[in-house]
C-alpha positions as CSV (number, residue, x, y, z in Angstrom):
1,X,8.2,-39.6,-4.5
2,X,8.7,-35.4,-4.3
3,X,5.0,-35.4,-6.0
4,X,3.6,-38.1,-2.9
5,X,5.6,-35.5,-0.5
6,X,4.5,-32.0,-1.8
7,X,0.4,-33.7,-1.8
8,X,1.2,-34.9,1.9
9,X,2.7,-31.2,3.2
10,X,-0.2,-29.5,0.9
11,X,-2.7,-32.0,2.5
12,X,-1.5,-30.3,6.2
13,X,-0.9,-26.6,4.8
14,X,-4.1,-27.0,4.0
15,X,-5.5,-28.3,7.3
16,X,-3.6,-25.8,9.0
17,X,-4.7,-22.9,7.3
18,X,-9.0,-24.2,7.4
19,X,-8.1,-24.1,11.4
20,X,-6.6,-20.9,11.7
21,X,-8.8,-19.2,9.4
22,X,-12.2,-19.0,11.1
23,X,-15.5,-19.5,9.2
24,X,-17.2,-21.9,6.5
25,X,-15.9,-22.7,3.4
26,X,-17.6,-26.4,2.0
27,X,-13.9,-27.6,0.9
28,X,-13.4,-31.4,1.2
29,X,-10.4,-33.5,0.7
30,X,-9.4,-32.5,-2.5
31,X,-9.7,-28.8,-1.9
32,X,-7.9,-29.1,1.2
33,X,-4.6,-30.2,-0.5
34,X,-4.9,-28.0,-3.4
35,X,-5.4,-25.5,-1.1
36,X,-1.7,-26.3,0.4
37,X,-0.3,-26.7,-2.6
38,X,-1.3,-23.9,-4.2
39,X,-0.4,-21.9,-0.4
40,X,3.1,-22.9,-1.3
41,X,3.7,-22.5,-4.5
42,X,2.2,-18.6,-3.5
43,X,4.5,-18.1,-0.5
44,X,7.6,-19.3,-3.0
45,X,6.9,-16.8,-5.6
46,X,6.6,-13.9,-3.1
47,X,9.3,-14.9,-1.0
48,X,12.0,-15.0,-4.1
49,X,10.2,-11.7,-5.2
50,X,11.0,-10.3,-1.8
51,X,14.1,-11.9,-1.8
52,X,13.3,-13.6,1.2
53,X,14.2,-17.0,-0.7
54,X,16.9,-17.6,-3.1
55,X,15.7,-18.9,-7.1
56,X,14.9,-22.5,-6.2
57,X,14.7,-22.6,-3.1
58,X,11.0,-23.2,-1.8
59,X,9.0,-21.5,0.9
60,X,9.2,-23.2,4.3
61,X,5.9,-24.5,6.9
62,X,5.2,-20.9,8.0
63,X,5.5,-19.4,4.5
64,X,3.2,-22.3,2.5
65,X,0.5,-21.6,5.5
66,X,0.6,-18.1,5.1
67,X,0.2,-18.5,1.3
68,X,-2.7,-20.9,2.0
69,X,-4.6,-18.9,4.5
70,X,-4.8,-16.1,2.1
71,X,-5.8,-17.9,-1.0
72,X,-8.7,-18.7,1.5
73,X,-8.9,-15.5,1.8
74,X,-9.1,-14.8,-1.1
75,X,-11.5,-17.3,-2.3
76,X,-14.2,-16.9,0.1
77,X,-14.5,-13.2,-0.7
78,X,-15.0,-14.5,-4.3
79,X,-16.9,-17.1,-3.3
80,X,-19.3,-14.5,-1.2
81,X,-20.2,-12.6,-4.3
């Protein structure tokens, strides 16, 4: 069930991020989520580096779309070259 949960909260991250981040990027469904997920798992590991979240402990909403938005960032300057 955690793996259904973390796709469903990627699968928004994601959404959220495309929105606030202006400009094209092709990225279906699948992209979308990863996207989130991978937004997440970015915010989590800075956070606990900053010590803005304990070991364990994940990033919250804000943090995983911050983490998204600049993996898409991030991958639409690669993507431009």
């Amino acid at each position: 069930m955690d793996i259904l949960w973390t796709i469903v909260i990627g699968f928004v991250v994601g959404v959220i991020a495309k929105l606030l981040t202006p400009g094209r990027d092709g990225g279906g469904f699948i992209l979308t989520v990863l996207l989130g997920i991978a937004g997440s798992f970015i915010a989590t590991y800075i956070g606990q580096h900053f010590g803005w979240y304990r070991e364990g402990q994940p990033a919250g909403f804000i943090g995983a779309i911050l983490g998204a938005i600049l993996i898409l960032v991030v991958f639409r300057l690669i993507r431009r070259r």
